[in-house]
KOLLUM-814983 format. One record per residue (C-alpha): residue number from 1; residue in three letters; chain; x, y, z. Coordinates in pm, whole numbers, m for minus. Example, Ala and Ser with C-alpha at 12.3 -4.5 7.8 and 13.67 -1.06 7.14 Angstrom:
// residues 2
- pos_code_unit_px_py_pz
- 1_Ala_A_1230_m450_780 $
- 2_Ser_A_1367_m106_714 $
***
This chain:
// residues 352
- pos_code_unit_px_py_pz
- 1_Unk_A_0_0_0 $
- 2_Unk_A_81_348_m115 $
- 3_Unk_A_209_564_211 $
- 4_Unk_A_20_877_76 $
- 5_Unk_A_m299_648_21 $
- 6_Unk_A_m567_815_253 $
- 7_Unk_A_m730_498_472 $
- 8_Unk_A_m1098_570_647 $
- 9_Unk_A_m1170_410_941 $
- 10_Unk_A_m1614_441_935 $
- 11_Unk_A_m1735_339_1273 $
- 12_Unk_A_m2097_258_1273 $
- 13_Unk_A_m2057_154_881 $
- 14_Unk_A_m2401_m14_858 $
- 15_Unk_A_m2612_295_938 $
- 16_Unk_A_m2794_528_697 $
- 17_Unk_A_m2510_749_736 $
- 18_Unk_A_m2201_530_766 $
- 19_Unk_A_m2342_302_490 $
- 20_Unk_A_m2365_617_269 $
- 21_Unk_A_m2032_741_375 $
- 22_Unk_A_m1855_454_248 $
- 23_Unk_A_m2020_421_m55 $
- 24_Unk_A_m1906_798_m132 $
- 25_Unk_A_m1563_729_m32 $
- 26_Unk_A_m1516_426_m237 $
- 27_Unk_A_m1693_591_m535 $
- 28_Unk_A_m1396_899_m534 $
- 29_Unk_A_m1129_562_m614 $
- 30_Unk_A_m900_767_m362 $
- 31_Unk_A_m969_574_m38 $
- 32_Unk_A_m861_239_122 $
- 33_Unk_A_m1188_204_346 $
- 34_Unk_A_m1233_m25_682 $
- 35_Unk_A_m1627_m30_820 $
- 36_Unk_A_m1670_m96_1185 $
- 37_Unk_A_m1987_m278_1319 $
- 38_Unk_A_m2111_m481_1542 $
- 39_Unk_A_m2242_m683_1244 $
- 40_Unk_A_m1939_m651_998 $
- 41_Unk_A_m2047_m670_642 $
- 42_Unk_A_m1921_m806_303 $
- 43_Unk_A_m1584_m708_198 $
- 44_Unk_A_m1547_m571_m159 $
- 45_Unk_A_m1324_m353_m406 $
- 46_Unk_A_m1138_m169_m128 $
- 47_Unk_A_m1388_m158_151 $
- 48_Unk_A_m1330_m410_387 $
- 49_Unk_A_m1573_m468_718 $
- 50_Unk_A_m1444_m542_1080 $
- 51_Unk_A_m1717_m651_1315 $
- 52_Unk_A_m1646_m556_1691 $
- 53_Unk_A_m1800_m495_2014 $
- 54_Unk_A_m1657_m95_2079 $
- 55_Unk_A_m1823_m121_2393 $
- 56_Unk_A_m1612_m368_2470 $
- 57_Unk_A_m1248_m279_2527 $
- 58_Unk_A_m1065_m554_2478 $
- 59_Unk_A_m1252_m680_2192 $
- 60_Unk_A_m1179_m311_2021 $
- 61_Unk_A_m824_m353_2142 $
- 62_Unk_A_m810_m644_1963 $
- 63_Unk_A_m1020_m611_1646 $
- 64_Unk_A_m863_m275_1588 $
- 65_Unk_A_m453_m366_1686 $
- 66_Unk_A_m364_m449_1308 $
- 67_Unk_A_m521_m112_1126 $
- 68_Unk_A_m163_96_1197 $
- 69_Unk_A_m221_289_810 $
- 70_Unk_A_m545_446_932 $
- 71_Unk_A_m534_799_841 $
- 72_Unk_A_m850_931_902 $
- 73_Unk_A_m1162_803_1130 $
- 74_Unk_A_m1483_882_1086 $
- 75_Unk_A_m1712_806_1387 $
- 76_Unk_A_m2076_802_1291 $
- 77_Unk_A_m2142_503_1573 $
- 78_Unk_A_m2485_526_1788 $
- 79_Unk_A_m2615_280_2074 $
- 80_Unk_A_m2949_371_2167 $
- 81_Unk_A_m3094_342_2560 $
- 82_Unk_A_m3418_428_2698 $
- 83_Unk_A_m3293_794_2857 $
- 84_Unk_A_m3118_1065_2746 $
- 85_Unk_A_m2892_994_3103 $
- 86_Unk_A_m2826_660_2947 $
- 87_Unk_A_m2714_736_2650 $
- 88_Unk_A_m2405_914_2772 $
- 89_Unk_A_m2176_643_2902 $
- 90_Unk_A_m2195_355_2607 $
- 91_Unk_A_m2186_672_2318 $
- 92_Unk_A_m1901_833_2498 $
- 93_Unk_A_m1712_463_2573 $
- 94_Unk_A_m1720_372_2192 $
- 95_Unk_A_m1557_697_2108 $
- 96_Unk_A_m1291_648_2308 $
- 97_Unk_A_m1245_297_2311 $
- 98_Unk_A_m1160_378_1924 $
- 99_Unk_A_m955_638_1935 $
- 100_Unk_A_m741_445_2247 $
- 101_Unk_A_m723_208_2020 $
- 102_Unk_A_m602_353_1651 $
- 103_Unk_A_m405_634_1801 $
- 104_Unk_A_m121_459_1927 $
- 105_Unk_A_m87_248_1622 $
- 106_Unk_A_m166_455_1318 $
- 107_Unk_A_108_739_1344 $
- 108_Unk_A_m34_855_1004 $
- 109_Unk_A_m340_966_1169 $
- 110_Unk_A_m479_1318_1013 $
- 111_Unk_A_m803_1393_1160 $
- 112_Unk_A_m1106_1236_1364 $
- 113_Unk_A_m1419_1311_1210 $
- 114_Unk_A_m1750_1337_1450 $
- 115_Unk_A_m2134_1300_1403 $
- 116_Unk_A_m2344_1498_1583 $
- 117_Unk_A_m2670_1620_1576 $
- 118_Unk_A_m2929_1892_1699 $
- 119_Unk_A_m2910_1743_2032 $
- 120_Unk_A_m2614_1967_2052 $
- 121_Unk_A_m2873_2280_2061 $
- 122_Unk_A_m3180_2080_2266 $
- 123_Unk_A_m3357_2041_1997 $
- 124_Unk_A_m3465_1689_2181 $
- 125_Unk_A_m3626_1831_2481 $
- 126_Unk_A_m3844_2121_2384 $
- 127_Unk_A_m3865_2436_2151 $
- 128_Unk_A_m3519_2617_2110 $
- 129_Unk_A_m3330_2878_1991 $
- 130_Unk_A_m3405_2896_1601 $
- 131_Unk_A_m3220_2868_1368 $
- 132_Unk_A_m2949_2689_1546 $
- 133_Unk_A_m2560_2861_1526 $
- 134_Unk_A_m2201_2609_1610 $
- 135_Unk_A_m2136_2895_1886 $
- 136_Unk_A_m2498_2920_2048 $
- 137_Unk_A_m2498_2850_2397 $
- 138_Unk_A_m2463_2500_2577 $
- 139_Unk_A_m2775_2341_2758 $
- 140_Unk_A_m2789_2208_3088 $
- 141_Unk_A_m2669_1818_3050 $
- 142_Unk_A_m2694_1500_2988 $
- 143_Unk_A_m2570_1512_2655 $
- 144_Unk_A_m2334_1296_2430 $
- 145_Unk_A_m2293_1491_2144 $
- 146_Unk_A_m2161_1743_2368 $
- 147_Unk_A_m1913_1510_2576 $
- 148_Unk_A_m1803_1344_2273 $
- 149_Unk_A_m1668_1629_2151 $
- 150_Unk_A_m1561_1775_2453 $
- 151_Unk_A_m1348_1419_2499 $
- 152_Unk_A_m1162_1558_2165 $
- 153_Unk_A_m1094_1850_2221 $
- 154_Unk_A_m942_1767_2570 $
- 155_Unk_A_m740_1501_2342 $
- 156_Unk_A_m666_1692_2076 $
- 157_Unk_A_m337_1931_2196 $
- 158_Unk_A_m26_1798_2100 $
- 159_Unk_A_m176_1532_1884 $
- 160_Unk_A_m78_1496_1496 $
- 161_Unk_A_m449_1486_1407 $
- 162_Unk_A_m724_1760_1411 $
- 163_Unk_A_m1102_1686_1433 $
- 164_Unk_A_m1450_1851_1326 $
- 165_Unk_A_m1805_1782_1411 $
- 166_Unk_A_m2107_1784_1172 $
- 167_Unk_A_m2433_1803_1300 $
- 168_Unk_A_m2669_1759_1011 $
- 169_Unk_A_m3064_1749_1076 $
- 170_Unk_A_m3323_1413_1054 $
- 171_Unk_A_m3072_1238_787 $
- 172_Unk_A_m3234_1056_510 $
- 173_Unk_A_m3110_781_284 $
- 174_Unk_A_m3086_373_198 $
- 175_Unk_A_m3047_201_513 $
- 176_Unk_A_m3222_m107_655 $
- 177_Unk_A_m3250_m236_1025 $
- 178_Unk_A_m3111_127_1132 $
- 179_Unk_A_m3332_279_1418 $
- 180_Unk_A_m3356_633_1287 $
- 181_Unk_A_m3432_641_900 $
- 182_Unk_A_m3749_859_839 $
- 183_Unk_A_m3732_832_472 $
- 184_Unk_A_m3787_416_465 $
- 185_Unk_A_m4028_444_760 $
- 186_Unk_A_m4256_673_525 $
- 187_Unk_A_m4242_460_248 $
- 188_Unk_A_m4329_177_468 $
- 189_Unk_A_m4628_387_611 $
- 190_Unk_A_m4721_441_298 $
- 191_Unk_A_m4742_146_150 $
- 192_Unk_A_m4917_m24_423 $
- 193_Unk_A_m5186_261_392 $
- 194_Unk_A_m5230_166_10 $
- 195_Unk_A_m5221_m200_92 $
- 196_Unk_A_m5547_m148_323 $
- 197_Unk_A_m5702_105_110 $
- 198_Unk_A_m5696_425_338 $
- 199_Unk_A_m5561_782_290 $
- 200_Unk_A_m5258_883_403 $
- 201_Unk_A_m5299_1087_776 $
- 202_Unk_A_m5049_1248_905 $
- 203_Unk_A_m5032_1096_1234 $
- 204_Unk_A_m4819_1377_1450 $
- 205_Unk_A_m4860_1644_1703 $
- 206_Unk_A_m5116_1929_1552 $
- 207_Unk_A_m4845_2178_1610 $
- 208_Unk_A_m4564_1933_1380 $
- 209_Unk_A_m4857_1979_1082 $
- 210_Unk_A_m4729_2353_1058 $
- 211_Unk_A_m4387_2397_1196 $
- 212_Unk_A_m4069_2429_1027 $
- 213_Unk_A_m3813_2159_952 $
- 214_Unk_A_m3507_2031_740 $
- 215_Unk_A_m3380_1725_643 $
- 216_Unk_A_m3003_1639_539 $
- 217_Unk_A_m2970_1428_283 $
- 218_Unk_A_m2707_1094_356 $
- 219_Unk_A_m2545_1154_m16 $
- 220_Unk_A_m2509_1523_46 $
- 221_Unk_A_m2362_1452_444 $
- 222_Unk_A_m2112_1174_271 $
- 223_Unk_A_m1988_1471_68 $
- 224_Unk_A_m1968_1665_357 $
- 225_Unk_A_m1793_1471_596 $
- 226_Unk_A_m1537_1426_323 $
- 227_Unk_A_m1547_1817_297 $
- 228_Unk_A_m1429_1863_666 $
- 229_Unk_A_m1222_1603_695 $
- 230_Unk_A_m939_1710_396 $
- 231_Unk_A_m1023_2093_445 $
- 232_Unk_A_m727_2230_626 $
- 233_Unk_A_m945_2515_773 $
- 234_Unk_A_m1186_2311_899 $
- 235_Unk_A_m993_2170_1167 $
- 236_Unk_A_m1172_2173_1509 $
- 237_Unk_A_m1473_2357_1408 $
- 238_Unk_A_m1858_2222_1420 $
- 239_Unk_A_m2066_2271_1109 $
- 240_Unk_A_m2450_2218_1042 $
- 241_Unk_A_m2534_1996_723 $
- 242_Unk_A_m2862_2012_611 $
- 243_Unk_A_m3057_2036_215 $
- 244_Unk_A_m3040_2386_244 $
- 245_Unk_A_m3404_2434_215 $
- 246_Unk_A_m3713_2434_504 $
- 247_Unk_A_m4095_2265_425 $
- 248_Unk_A_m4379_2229_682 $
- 249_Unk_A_m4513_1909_666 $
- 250_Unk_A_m4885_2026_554 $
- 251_Unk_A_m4688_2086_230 $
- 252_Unk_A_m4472_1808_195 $
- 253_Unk_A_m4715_1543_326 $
- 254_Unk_A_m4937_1584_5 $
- 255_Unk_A_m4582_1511_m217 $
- 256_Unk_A_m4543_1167_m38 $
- 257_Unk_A_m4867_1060_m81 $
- 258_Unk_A_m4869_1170_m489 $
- 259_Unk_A_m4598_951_m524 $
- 260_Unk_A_m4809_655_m380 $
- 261_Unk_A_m5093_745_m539 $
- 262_Unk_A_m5289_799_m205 $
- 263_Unk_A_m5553_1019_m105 $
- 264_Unk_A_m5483_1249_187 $
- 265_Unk_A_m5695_1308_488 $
- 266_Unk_A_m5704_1573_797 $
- 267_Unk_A_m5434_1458_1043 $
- 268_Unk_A_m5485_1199_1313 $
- 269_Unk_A_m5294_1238_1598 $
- 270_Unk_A_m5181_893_1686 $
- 271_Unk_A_m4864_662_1851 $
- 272_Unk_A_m4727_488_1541 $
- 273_Unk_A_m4569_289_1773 $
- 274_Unk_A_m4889_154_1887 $
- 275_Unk_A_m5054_157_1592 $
- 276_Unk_A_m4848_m26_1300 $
- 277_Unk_A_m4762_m259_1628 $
- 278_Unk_A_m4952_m544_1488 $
- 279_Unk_A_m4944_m429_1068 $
- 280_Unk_A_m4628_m718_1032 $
- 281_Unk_A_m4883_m949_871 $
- 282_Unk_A_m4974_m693_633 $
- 283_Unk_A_m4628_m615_588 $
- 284_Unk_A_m4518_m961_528 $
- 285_Unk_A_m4840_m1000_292 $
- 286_Unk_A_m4712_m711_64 $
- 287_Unk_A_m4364_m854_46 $
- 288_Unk_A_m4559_m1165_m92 $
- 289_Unk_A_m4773_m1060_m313 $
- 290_Unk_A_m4520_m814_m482 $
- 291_Unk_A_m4281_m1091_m459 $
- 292_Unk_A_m4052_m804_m301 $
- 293_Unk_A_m3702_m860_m157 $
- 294_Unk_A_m3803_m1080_173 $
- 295_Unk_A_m3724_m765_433 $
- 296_Unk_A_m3826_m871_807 $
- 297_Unk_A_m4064_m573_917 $
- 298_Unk_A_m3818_m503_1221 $
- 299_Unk_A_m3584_m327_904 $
- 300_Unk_A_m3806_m108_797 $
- 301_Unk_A_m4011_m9_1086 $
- 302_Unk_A_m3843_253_1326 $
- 303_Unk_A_m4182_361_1423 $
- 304_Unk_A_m4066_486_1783 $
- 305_Unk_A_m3833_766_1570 $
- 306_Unk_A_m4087_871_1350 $
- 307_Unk_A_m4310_967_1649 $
- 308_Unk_A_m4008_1164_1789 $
- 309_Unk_A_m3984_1355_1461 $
- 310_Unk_A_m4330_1425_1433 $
- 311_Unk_A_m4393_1528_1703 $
- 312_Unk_A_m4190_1823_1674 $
- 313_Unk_A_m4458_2101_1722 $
- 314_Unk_A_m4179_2409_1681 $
- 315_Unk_A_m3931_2503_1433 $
- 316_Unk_A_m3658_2293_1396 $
- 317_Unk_A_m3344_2446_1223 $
- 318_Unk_A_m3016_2529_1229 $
- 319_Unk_A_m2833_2837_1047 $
- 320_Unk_A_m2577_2667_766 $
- 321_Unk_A_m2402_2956_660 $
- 322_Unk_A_m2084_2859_855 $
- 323_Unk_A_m2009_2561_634 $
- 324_Unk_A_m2073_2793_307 $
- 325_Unk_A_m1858_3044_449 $
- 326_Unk_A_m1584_2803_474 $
- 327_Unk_A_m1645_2725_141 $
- 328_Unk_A_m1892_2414_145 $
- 329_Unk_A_m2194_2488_m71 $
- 330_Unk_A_m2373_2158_m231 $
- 331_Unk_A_m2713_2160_m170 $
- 332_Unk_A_m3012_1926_m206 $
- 333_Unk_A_m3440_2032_m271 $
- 334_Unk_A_m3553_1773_m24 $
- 335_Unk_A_m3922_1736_m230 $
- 336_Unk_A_m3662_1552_m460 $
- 337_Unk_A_m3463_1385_m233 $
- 338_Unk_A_m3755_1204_m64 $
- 339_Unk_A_m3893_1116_m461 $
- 340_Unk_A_m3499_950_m514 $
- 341_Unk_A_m3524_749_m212 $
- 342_Unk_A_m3843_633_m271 $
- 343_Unk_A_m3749_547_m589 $
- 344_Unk_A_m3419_352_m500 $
- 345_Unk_A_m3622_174_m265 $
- 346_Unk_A_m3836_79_m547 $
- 347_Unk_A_m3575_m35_m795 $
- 348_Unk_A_m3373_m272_m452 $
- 349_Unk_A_m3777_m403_m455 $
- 350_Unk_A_m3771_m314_m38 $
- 351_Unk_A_m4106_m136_m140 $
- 352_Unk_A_m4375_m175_m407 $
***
């Protein structure tokens, strides 16, 4: 191997946004790419999947001792718990369980790349300050985003690498059996809905119907991430990713059902949790009778994230101008980005 060939280390590769990020990085043929997961994945062209317990520190001791060329790491890893206390300890543990690990071996080591998110402003707990600037204020913790990053920039002095954060909005792209991917939870809505022959409701808070939101596409945050990571002045600085545009639901919700040919009703408040609970008959049913790719339901129904986002009854946003400032300015109209998914969903037959 080349000593100037740039190697990515992707922890969390199997995710909407570490399965994306790969993908980019093998498509610019300038990267030597190693996924981390707990599931590994099929090795191919010059991607190659490790599967490891980062929670675990002897495991990631272990798993990770032979990857001394890694030049650049790109954490995008997530374990989810039942409180936002909870989530602190395993989030921060696999962060630094990775870099205790590749640091001491991979002296070519440039930069650490992090994924955040709007928890970073509080978005999570209640209406905040809109739209969202890197510098605004912190919030009273728990919060891993926020240690995370904290952890590297306590790290960080002295070191040969730099870091940067990106904290993109609801990201949307291919991914199955990932907890938080809106865009295949609405096509699986959807569908279901057209399979038992009733209009498409919006089932969030009244308030969600008319608020302001963003998306961030996973193709456009792939491009990003790549952005931050080689861009000498973006080291250790925080950037928000998103489309680049805002919608309110009342006028995107009539584009999703279009493209499934469904009718659209008032809004229902309801618990999708609760209520597509028992639709994995129906979903298996569908599969069959489209003779669809045989996806378990548990892969395409995060239904516990989608009531999260929708029940967002206040603006959610976040001011982008730092990233175009520093000279990042790709952008995405989410109407089509939703339309492309759905499509590519379509054409891997997860969908009918």
């Amino acid at each position: 191997m080349s000593r100037e060939r740039k190697v990515a280390l992707v922890v969390g590769a199997r995710g909407v946004i570490g399965g994306n990020l790969v993908d980019h990085l093998e498509s610019t043929g300038e990267w030597d790419v190693i996924g981390l997961s707990r599931r590994g994945g099929a090795d191919s062209g010059r991607v190659r999947h490790v599967a490891v317990d980062l929670l675990d520190r002897d495991d990631a001791g272990a798993k990770l001792s032979g990857l001394t060329d890694v030049t650049h790491i790109f954490y995008a890893a997530y374990q989810d718990r039942p409180t936002w206390a909870e989530l602190v300890p395993p989030n921060v543990a696999m962060l630094v369980n990775t870099v205790d690990a590749i640091e001491p071996i991979a002296p070519r080591l440039e930069h650490i790349n992090l994924m955040q998110g709007y928890k970073v402003y509080g978005a999570h707990l209640g209406p905040f300050k809109t739209p969202a600037r890197e510098d605004d204020p912190p919030h009273m913790p728990p919060e891993f985003n926020v240690d995370q990053q904290q952890f590297l920039e306590r790290r960080q002095p002295g070191s040969t690498w730099t870091w940067s954060a990106l904290r993109p909005s609801v990201v949307c792209g291919f991914a199955l059996g990932n907890p938080m991917n809106l865009a295949v939870l609405l096509a699986t809505y959807a569908s279901i809905a057209k399979h038992l022959d009733v209009p498409l409701r919006f089932p969030g808070k009244p308030g969600a119907w008319t608020s302001l939101v963003e998306m961030t596409d996973a193709t456009l945050l792939a491009e990003a991430t790549l952005w931050a990571a080689t861009t000498p002045e973006c080291a250790n600085q925080a950037f928000n990713i998103t489309n680049g545009d805002l919608f309110r639901w009342q006028d995107m919700w009539p584009v999703i059902a279009d493209y499934f040919d469904l009718q659209t009703a008032p809004p229902l408040p309801l618990s999708l949790d609760d209520v597509m609970a028992d639709k994995e008959p129906v979903w298996d049913e569908i599969v069959q009778q489209n003779q669809l790719e045989p996806t378990p339901y548990s892969d395409v129904s995060s239904w516990q994230f989608g009531d999260f986002v929708l029940a967002w009854d206040y603006d959610v946003i976040a001011d982008g101008s730092k990233a175009r400032r520093f000279g990042f300015h790709s952008f995405v109209d989410t109407r089509e980005m939703f339309v492309r998914i759905f499509d590519d969903l379509r054409t891997r037959r997860i969908i009918p």
